[in-house]
N, C-alpha and C positions, 0 to 999 in steps of 0.2 A: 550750684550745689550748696546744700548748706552747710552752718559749721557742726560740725561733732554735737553740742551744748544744744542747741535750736534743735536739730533731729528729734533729741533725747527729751527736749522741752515740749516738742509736738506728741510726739509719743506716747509719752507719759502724760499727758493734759495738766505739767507744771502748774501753771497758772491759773488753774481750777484748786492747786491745792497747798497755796501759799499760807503761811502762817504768823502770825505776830510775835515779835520776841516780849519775853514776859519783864524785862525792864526796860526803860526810857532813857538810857544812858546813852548819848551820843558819841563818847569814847568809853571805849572798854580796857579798863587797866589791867597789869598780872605782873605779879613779883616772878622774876627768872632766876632758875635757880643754880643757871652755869653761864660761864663768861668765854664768851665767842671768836674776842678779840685776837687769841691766837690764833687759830684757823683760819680766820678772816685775813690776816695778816699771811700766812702761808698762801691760801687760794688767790691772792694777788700778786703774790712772788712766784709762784709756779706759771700760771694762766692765763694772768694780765690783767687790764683792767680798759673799755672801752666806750669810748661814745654813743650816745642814742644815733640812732639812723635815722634819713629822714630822706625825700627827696633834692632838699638841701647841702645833702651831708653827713657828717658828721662832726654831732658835737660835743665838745672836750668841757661843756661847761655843767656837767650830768653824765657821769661814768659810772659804768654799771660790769657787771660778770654774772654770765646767767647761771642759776641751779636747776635750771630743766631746758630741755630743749624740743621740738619735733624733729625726728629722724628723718621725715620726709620733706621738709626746709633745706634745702642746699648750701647752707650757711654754717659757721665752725660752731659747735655745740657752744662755746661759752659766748658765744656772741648774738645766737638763740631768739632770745627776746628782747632784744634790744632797736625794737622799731621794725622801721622798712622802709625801700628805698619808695616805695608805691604810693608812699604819702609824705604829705608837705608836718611840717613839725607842727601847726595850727589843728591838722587832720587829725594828728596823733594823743596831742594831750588837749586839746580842748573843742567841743564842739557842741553845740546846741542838737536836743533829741532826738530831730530828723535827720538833721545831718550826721548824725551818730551812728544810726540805726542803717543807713543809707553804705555809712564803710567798714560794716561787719564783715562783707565779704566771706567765702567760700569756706568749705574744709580746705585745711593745711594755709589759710592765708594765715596772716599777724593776730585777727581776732578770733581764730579757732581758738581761742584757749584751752582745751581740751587735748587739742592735739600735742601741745608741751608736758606729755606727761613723763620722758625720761630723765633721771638724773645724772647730769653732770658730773665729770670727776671732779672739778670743785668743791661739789654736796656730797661728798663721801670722805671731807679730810676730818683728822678728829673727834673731838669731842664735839662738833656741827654734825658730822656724817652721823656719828651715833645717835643724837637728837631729833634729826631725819627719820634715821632708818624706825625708832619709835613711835613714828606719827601714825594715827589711829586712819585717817583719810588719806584719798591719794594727792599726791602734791602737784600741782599746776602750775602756771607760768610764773616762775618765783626766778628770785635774783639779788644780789650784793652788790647795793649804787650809793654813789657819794658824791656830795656836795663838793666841790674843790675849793681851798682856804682861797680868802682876798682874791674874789671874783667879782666885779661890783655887778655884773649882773645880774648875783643872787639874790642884790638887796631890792630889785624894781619888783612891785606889785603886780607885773602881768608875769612873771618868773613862775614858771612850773603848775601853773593851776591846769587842772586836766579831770575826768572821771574815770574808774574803771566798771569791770564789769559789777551788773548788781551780787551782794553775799550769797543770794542764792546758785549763782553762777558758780562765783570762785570768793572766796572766803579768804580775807588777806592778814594776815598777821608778821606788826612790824616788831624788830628788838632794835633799839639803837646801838651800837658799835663804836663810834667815837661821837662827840658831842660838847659842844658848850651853852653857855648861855644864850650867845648871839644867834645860834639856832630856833626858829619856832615851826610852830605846823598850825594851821590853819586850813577849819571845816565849815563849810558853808550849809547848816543845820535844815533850813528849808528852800529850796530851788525858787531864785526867785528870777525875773525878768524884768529890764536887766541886768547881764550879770558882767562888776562884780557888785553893783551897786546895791548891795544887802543888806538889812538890820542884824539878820541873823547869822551870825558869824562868830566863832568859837578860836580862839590863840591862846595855843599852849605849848610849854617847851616840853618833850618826850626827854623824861629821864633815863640816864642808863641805870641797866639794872633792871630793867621793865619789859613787857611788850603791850602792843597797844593793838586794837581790832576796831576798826568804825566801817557806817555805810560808806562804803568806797564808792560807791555810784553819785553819790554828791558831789560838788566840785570841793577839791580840799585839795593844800601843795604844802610842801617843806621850803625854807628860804631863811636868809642871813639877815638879820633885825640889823647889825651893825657887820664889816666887814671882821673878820676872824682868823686868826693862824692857823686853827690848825682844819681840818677836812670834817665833815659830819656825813660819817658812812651808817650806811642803816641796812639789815638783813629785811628782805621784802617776802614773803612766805606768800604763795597761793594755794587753797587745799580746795577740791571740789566737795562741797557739804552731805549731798545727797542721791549723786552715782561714785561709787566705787569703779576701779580701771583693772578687772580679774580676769587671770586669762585672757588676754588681750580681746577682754570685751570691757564695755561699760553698762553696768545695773543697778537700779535703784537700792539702798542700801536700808537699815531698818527704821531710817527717821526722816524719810522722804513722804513729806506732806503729813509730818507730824511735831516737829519738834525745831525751832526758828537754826541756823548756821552759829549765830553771836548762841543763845544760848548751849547749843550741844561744845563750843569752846570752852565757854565758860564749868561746863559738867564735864574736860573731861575727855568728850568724843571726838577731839581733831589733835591736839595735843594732851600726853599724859600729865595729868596734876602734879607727877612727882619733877617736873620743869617747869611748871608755870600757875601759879594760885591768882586766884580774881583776887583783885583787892575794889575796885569801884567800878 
């Protein structure tokens, strides 16, 4: 069975009516215009805070709290999207295109992403929940993960490199929450073979204060340049671009196969301007 997204993608003949976004900007910046940090700091004291899952495990070296969840997952809503036991950690954040496409798996698996369309009482605290409740699109597998201080396994090279789904899919928009310098992110601009052994390769530290939007489907990860005191927590946003989730259906919305996911952000149509102004 397929997932929720692929239905909607056969469907609707998606891929007959993709679009080019009208800048060549590989990260998309935006001045924010509320500060998270308390919320983020309550939804962690209320609901915890947990490891990625994995056939392995779980691990403490990448803790996250989810803001959405599927109902039909038998899993605690804040622990949601936070992997699966069905896959190895290799399976989950990094994998070459066959073998990607190969563990998409079913409705209601880990890659439904569609089917995470509830929010959690986490995403309802605050001045977060209000900013939520604002958002123009519906919100998908999104979550509040952090880097933990003096971990040296933040600092190795194979640390966190993974892709997500393409923006067409699910449209991700990050804010940093806590953060230092020792922090960077790193986007691998064109898919090259082998990987990581790339030219093109973008390292930058994500300011607070900011949010940032890039093709998520490239390989790109967050990691500790030098080890660090204190944690670098980052709110993770997933918004579906072009089905709306109404009345517990899913429908193409007014800018499906017209108008690119990065640009209707940057205009506006996934989050309101009066939160968040493109600056680059």
């Amino acid at each position: 069975m397929k997932t929720i997204f692929n239905t909607l993608a056969d469907t609707y003949r998606l891929n007959n009516n993709l679009v080019k976004p009208a800048r060549t900007n590989h990260i998309y910046k935006f001045k924010i215009s509320v500060d998270f940090s308390a919320d983020v700091d309550e939804a962690f004291t209320k609901y915890g805070s947990y490891g990625f899952r994995s056939s392995q495990g779980e691990s403490d070296a990448y803790k996250s709290l989810s803001l959405t969840y599927n109902p039909n997952i038998a899993v605690d809503q804040h622990k949601s999207t936070l992997g699966t036991e069905k896959l190895t950690v290799q399976e989950q954040y990094y994998a070459d295109k066959q073998k990607f496409d190969k563990l998409q798996g079913g409705a209601n698996s880990y890659y439904d992403s569609y089917g995470f369309n509830q929010r959690t009482d986490a995403s309802k605290i605050g001045k977060l929940g209000e900013f939520l409740d604002s958002c123009n699109r519906t919100m998908i597998r999104s979550r509040i993960s952090t880097i933990p201080a003096k971990r040296v396994e933040t600092t190795a090279f194979s640390y966190m490199w993974h892709r997500d789904e393409p923006v067409f899919e699910n449209l991700r928009f990050n804010i940093p929450v806590t953060s230092d310098s020792n922090y960077l992110f790193q986007l691998e601009t064109k898919f090259m073979k082998p990987f990581p052994q790339s030219p093109f390769m973008v390292t930058e530290h994500l300011d607070l204060g900011y949010g940032y939007s890039w093709d998520t489907n490239k390989p790109h990860r967050v990691f500790a340049d030098n080890l660090s005191d204190i944690e670098r927590t980052n709110i993770v946003l997933g918004f579906s671009p072009w089905f709306d989730f109404v009345d517990d259906e899913w429908i193409p919305n007014e800018f499906f196969g017209k108008k690119h996911p990065l640009d209707m952000l940057v205009d506006g149509d996934v989050i309101p301007t009066k939160y968040i102004e493109f600056v680059e």
